[in-house]
C-alpha positions as CSV (number, residue, x, y, z in Angstrom):
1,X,39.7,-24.6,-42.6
2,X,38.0,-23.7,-39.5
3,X,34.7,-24.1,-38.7
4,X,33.1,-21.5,-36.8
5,X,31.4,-22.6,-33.7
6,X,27.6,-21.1,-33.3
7,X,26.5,-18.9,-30.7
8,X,24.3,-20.7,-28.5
9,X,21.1,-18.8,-29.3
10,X,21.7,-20.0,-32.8
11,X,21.7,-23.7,-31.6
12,X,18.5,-23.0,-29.8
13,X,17.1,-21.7,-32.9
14,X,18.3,-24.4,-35.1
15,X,16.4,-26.7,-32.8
16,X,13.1,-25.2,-32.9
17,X,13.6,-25.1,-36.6
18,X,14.0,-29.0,-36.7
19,X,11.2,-29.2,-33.6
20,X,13.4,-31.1,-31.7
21,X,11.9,-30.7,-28.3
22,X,14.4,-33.1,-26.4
23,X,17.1,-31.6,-27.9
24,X,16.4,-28.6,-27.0
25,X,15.6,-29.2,-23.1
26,X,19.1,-31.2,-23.4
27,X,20.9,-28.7,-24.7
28,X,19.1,-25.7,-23.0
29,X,19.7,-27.5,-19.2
30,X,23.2,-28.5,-19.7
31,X,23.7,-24.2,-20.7
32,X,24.8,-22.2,-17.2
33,X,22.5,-20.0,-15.8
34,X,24.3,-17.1,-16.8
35,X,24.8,-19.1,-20.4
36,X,20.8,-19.4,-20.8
37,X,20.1,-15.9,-20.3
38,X,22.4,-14.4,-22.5
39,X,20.9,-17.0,-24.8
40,X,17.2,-16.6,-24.5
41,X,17.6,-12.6,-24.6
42,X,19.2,-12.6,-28.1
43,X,15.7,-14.6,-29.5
44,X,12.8,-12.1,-30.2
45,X,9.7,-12.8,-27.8
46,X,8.1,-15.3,-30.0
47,X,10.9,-17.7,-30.4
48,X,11.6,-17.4,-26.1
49,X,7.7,-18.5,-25.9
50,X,8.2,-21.7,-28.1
51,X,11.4,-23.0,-26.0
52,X,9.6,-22.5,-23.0
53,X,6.4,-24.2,-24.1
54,X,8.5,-27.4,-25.3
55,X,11.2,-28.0,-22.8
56,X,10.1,-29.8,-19.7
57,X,9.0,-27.6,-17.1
58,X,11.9,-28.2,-15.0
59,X,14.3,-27.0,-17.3
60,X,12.0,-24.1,-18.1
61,X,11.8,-23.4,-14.3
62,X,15.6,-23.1,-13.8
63,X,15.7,-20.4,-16.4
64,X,13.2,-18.8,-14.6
65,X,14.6,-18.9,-11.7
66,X,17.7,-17.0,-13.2
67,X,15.8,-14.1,-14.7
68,X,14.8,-11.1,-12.7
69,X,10.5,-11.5,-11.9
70,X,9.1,-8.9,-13.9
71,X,10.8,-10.1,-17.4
72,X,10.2,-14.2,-15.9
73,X,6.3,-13.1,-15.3
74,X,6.2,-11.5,-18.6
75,X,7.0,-14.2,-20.3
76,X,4.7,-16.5,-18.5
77,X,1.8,-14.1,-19.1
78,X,1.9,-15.1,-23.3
79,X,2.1,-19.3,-22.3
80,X,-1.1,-20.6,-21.9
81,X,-2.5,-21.1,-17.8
82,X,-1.9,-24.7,-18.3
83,X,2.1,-24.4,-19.7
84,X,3.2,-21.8,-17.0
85,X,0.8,-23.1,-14.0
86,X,3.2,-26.6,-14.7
87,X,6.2,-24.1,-14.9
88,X,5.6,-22.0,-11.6
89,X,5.0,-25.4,-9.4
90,X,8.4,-26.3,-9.8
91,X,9.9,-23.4,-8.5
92,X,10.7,-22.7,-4.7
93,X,7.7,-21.3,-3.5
94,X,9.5,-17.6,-2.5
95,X,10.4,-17.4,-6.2
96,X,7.0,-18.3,-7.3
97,X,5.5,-15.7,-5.6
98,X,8.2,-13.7,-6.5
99,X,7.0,-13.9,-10.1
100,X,3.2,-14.4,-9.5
101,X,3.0,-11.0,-7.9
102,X,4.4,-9.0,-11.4
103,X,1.6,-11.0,-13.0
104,X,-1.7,-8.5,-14.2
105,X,-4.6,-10.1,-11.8
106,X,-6.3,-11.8,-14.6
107,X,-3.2,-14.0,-15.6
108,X,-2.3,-14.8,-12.1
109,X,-6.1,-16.1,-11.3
110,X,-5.6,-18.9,-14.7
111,X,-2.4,-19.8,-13.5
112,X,-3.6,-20.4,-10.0
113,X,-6.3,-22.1,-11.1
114,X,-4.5,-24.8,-12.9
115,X,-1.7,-25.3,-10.2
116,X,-1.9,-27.7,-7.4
117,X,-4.3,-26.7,-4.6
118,X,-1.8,-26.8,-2.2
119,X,0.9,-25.0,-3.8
120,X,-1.8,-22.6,-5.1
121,X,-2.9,-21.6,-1.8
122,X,0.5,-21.5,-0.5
123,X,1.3,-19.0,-3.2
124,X,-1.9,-16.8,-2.1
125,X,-0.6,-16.9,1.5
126,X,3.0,-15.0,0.3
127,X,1.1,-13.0,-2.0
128,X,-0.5,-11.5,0.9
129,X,2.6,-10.1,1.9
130,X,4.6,-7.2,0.6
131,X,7.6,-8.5,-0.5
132,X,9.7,-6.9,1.8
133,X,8.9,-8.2,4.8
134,X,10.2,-11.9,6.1
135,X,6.5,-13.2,4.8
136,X,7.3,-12.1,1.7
137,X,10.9,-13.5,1.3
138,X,10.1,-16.7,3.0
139,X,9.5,-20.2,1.4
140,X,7.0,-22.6,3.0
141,X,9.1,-25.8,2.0
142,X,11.5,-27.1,5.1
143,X,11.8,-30.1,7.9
144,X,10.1,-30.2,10.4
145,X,9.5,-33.1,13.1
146,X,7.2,-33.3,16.4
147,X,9.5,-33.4,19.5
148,X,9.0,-36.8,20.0
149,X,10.3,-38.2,16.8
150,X,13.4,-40.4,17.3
151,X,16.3,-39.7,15.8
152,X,16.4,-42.6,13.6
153,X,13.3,-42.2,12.0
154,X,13.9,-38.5,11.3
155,X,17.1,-40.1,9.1
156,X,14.8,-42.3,7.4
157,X,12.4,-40.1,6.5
158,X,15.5,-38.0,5.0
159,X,17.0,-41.0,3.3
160,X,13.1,-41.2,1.7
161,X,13.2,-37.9,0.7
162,X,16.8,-37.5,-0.7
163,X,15.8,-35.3,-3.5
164,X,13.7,-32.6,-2.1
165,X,16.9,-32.7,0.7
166,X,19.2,-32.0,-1.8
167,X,17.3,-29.3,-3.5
168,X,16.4,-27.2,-0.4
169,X,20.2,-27.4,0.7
170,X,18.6,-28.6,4.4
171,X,21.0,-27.6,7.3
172,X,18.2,-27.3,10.1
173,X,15.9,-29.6,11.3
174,X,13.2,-27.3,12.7
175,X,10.8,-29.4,15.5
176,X,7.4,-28.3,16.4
177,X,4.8,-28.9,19.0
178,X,0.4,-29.1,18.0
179,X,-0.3,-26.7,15.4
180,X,3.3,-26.2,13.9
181,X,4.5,-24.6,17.4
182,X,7.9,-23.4,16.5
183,X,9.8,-25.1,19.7
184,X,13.7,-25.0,18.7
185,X,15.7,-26.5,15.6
186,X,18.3,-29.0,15.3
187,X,21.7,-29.5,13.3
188,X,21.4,-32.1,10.7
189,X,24.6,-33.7,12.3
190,X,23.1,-33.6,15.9
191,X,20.7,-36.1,13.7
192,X,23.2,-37.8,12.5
193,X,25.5,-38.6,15.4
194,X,22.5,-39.2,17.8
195,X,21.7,-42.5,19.4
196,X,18.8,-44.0,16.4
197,X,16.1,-44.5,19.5
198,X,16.8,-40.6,21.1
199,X,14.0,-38.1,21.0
200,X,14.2,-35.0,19.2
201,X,12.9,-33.3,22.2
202,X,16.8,-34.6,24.3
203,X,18.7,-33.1,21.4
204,X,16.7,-29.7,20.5
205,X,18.6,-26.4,20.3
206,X,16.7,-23.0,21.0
207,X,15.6,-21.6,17.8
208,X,16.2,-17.8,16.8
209,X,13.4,-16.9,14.4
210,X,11.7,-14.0,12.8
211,X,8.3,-12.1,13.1
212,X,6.3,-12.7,9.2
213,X,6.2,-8.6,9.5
214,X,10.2,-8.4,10.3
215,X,11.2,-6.1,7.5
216,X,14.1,-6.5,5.0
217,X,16.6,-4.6,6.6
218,X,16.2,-6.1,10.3
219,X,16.2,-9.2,8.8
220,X,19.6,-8.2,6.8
221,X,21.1,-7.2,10.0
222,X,20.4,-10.6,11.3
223,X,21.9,-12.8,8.7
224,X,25.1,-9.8,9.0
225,X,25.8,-10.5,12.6
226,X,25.0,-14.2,12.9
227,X,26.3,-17.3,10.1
228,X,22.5,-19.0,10.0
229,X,21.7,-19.9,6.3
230,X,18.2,-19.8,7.1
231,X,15.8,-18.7,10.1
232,X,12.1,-19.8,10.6
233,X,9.3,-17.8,10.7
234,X,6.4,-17.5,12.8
235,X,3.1,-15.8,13.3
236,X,2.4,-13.7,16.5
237,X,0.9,-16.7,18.2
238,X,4.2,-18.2,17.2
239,X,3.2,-21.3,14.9
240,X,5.7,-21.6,11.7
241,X,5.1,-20.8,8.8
242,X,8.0,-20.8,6.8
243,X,12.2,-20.4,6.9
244,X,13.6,-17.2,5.0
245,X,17.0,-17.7,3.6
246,X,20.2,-15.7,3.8
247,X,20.5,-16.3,0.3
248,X,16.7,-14.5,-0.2
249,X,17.5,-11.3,1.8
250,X,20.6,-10.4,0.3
251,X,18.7,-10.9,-3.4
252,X,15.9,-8.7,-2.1
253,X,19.0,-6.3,-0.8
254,X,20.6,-5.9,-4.0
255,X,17.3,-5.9,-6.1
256,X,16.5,-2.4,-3.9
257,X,19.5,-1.0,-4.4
258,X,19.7,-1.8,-8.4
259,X,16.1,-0.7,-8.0
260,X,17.4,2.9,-6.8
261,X,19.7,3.5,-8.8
262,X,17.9,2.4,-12.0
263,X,15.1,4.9,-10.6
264,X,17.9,7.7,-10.3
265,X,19.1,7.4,-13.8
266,X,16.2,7.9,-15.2
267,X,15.1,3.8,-15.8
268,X,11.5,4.0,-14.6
269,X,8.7,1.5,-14.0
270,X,10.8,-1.5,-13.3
271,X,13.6,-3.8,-15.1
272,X,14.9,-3.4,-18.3
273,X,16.6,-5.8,-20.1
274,X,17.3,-5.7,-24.0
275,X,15.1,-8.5,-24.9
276,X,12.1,-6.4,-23.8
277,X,9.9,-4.7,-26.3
278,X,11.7,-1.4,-27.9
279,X,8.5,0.5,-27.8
280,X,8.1,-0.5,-23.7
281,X,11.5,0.2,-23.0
282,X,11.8,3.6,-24.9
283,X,8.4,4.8,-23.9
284,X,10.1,4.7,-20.4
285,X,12.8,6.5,-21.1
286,X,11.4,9.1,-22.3
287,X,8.7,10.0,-19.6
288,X,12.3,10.8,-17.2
289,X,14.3,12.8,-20.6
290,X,11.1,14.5,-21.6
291,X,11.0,15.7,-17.8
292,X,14.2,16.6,-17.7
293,X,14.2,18.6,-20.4
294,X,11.7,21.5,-19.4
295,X,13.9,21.4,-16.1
296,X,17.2,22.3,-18.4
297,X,15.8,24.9,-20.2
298,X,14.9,26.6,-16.6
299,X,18.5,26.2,-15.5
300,X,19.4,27.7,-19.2
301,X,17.3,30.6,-18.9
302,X,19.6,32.1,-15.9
303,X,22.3,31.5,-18.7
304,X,20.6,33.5,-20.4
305,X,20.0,36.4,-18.2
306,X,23.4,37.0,-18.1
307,X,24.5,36.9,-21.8
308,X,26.1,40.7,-21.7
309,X,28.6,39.4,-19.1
310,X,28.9,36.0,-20.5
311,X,30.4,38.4,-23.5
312,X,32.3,40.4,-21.6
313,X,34.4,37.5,-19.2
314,X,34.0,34.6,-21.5
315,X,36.4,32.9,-19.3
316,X,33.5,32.2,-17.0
317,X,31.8,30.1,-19.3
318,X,34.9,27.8,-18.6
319,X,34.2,27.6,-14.9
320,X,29.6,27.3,-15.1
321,X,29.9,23.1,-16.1
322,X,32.5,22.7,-13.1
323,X,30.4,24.6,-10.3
324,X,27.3,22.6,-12.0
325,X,29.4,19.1,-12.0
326,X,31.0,19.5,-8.6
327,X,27.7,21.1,-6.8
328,X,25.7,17.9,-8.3
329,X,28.5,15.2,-6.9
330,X,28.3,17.3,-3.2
331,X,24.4,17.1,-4.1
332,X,24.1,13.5,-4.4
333,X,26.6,12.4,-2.0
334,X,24.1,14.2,0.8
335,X,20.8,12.3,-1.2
336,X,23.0,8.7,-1.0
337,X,22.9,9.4,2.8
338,X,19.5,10.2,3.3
339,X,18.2,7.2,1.1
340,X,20.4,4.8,3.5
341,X,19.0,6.3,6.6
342,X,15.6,6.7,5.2
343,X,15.8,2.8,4.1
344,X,17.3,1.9,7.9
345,X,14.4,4.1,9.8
346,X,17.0,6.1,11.0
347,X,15.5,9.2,9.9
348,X,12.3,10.1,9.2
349,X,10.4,12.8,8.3
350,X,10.2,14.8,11.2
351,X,13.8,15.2,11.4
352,X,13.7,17.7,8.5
353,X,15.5,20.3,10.5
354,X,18.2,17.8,11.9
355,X,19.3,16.7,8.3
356,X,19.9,20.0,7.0
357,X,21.6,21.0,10.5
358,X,24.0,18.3,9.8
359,X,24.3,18.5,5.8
360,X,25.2,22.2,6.3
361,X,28.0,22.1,9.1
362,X,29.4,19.6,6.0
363,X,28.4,21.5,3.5
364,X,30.1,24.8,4.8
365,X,33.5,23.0,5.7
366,X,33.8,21.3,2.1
367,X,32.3,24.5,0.3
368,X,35.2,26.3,1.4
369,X,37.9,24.2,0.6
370,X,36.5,23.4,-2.8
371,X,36.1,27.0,-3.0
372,X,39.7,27.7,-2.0
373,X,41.1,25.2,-4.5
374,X,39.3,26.3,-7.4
375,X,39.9,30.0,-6.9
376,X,43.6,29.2,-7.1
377,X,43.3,27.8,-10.2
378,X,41.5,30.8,-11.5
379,X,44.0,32.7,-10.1
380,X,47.0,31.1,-11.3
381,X,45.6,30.4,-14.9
382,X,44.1,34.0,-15.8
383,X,46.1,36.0,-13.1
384,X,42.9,38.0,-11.8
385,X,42.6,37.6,-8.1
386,X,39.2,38.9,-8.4
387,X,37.9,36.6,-11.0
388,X,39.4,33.4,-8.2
389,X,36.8,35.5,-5.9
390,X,34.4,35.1,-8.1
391,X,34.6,31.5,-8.8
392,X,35.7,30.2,-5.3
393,X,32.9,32.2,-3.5
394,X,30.1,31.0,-6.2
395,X,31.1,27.0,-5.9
396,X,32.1,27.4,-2.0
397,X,28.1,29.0,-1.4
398,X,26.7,26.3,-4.3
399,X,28.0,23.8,-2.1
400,X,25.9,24.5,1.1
401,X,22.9,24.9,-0.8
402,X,23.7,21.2,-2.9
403,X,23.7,19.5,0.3
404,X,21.1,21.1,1.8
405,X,19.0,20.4,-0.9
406,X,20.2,16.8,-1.4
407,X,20.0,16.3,2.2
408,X,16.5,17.4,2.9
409,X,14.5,16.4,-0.3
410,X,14.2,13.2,0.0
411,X,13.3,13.5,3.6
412,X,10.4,15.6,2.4
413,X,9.5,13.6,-0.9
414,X,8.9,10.5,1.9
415,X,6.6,13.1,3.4
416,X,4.6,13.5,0.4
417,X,4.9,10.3,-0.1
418,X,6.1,10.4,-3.3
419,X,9.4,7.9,-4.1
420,X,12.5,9.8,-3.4
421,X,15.0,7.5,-5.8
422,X,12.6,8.9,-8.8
423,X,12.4,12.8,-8.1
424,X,15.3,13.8,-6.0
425,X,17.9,13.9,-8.9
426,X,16.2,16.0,-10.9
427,X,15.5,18.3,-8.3
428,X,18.9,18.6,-6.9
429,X,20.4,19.0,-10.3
430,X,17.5,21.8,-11.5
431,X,18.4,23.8,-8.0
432,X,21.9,23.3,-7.9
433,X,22.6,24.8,-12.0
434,X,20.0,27.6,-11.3
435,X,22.1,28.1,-8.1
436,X,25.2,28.2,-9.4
437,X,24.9,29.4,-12.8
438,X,23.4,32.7,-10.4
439,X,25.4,33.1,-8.2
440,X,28.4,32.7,-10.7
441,X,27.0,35.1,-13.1
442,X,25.5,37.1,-10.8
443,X,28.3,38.3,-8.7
444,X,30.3,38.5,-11.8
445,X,28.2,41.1,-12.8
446,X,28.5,43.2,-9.8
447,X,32.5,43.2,-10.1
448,X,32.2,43.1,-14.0
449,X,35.2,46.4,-14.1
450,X,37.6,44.2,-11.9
451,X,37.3,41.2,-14.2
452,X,37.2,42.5,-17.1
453,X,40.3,45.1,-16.4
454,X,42.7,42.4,-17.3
């Protein structure tokens, strides 16, 4: 007979049944990061605050690490200071801060109070930063060596520090003048191959780094046209105070764009995993639905307008969720665009008039061969020329006005200063079905004999 083997978040809760504390780091480290998270989000909120209040604060940092921040810095918000102070000081300091900053103010102050001085006032100095700039993505811990440091020595100190080498993945060497003077960087196998009495200064490469303001998408296009791991960054006085890694920017990349779309599907006020509370996560939910339903009945009521000639061509009642479906895609292929070149600082505001310009000339070319396709159909399927008429010049006009609209709304939510990944879908659909649903309907009725002569 076969023995079933237990899920893993079973084994966790078999070991906090026994209180078997090494056990449970053991078997809770050796777990993937992947493996741990799919673990500790199938245990209700109580059990994850046990495992991470009895496993050593290394292990309970690595699962941190792996977690998106706001979940990670709710969970650290029920341990006491003392627990998650021990667990946020063995974490790189960019992911610390990562987490710190979803804390409320209250629960970062006790944690910051019982972490290392250092480390805490390294954490208030990347807190300072929004967290899309390189001061915000950077970490403070790297190598770096006064010019006249011998090459030898450098090695030693290395060989002394083995294990914060091989956490920190060191590939640079970064030298520095008085006061942490950023003056150039230097290969790890430069070091290596170097004469044991030569100078850093005799082997030093010119360093590329980055302004702490660079934002996150200068700093993406850095890391895209060059194969650094890792650049330093410096004040305006140039002194360093940290290295960014490539790894870091393309996180903060993808978190943005998960961000956005989350946002445009109606996810609202941050992450969402299934772990979280089922009061939190619904109660979000429904401040987009309960929106969006006040905005359907407004595209209904046109429907509604229009229900003698609904009755009279029912066929059209066939063609109002494709001019609504096919107006939306136009719609929010124009709003992808405008995001992107609102995120690059291609476009800003003031080019109102430019996007729509463009969106239109689009707009106009793909309205009418949309319009031309899905007249033939009509066409061909009820044999009424004049009902193709109806349908191809309703979609080809919907069309221009989808783009427009997703073109230029989020251009003038940015204005407003209002975020434009939140409220430009349910714009764009509201406009777009009260626009098409019209202008279907609508022109139906003026050519009601013709279609209904058939």
């Amino acid at each position: 007979m076969q023995v079933k083997q237990k899920h893993s978040w079973e084994v966790l809760r078999d070991y906090l049944a026994r209180d078997d504390s090494k056990g449970l780091n053991d078997y809770l480290s050796a777990l993937t990061g992947e493996e741990s998270l799919r673990a500790m989000s199938r245990l209700d909120a109580e059990e994850q605050q046990l495992i991470m209040a009895r496993v050593s604060p290394e292990s309970a940092a690595e699962f941190i690490e792996y977690i998106p921040s706001e979940p990670a810095a709710d969970l650290l918000g029920e341990l006491s200071p003392e627990v998650a102070a021990s667990i946020v000081s063995e974490l790189d300091s960019d992911d610390a801060a990562d987490v710190l900053a979803e804390l409320e103010h209250e629960d970062l102050e006790e944690i910051l109070r019982y972490m290392d001085e250092r480390d805490a006032g390294e954490a208030r100095q990347l807190l300072a930063y929004d967290d899309d700039v390189a001061g915000g993505l950077m970490m403070t811990e790297y190598f770096s060596y006064p010019r006249a440091f011998r090459a030898g020595a450098v090695l030693q100190d290395l060989a002394r520090r083995e294990e914060e080498y091989d956490l920190h993945n060191v590939h640079y060497i970064y030298v520095t003048g008085a006061g942490k003077q950023l003056l150039g960087m230097v290969l790890i196998r430069d070091i290596v191959f170097a004469a044991p009495n030569v100078r850093l200064a005799e082997i030093v490469r010119p360093a590329v780094s980055v302004r702490d303001s660079t934002p996150l998408d200068e700093l993406e296009n850095l890391f895209d046209e060059n194969s650094f791991t890792a650049v330093p960054v410096v004040d305006e006085t140039g002194h360093m105070l940290g290295v960014v890694r490539r790894r870091a920017v393309y996180d903060a990349v993808a978190e943005r764009a998960e961000s956005e779309h989350l946002k445009s599907q109606g996810i609202v006020g941050g992450e969402e995993l299934r772990s979280m509370p089922t009061q939190l996560r619904s109660r979000r939910r429904l401040s987009w639905l309960s929106i969006n339903i006040v905005l359907n009945l407004i595209a209904a009521s046109v429907i509604a307008q229009y229900q003698d000639v609904l009755s009279a061509v029912i066929v059209l009642a066939v063609f109002l969720p494709i001019i609504s479906d096919m107006s939306g895609c136009s719609g929010n292929q124009a709003v992808a665009v405008s995001m992107r070149e609102l995120s690059l600082g291609v476009i800003k505001p003031a080019d109102f008039y430019y996007v729509w310009r463009k969106e239109a000339v689009v707009g106009l070319i793909n309205g009418v061969v949309l319009g031309i396709l899905i007249a033939s159909v009509a066409w061909i399927w009820q044999g009424n020329p004049w009902l193709g008429l109806v349908v191809g010049l309703a979609l080809s006009v919907n069309t221009v006005v989808a783009v427009s609209i997703g073109g230029t709304v989020p251009v003038l939510l940015k204005a407003l200063k209002i975020d434009p990944a939140v409220a430009s879908g349910p714009i764009l659909t509201t406009i777009t079905d009260m626009c098409g649903f019209f202008l279907l309907l609508g022109t139906a009725s003026l050519m009601l004999p013709l279609l209904s002569a058939n």
